[in-house]
N, C-alpha and C positions, 0 to 999 in steps of 0.2 A: 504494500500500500504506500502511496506514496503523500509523504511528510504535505499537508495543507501551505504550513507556513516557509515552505521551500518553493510551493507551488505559486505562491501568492508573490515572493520575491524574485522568481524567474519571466511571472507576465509582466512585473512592473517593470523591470529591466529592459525586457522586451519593447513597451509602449513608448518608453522613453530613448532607446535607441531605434527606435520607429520615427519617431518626431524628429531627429534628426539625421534623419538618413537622406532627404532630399535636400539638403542645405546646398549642398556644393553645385547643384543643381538651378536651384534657386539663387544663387551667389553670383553664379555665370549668366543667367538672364539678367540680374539686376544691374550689376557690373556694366554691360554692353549695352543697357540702354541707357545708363548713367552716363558711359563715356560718349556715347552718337549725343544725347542731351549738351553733355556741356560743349561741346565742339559746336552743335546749333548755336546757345547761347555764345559761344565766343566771338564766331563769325557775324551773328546778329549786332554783336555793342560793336564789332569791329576791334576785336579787343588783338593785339599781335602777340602777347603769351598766352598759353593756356591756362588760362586762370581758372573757370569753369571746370577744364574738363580734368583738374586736378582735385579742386572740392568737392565737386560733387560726390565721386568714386571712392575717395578718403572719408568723407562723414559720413557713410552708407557703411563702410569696414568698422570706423571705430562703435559706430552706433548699435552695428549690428553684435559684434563682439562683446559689448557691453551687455547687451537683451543674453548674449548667450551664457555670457558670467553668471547674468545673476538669476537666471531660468536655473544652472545646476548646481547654483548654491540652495537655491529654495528647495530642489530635491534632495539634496544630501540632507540639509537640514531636518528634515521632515522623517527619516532612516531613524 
């Protein structure tokens, strides 16, 4: 028979590397509309560095990385 509370910590494991198994997926769409985004914005102000198309694609990493810190602190915490 198999242990409940082994059973119950192997789906939660499961659901939570579920949730993050399309990221890198999601990362690479967001990423390439980030970068054709700020490249539009650049060429629209007429801007001659990439100002845009360096912000946008950095505060989408740092932003996101942040959500992902503190998504798997709240699950460990919760163990």
């Amino acid at each position: 028979m198999i242990n409940p509370i082994i059973l119950k910590d192997k789906i939660s494991s499961n659901i939570q590397w579920a949730k993050f198994a399309g990221l890198a997926s999601q990362w690479a769409v967001a990423l390439t509309l980030l970068i054709f985004l700020g490249k539009f914005i650049d060429q629209k102000m007429n801007y001659f560095d990439p100002v845009f198309l360096w912000i946008l694609p950095s505060l989408f990493i740092v932003f996101s990385l942040f959500k992902i810190v503190r998504d798997t602190q709240i699950k460990s915490k919760n163990k």
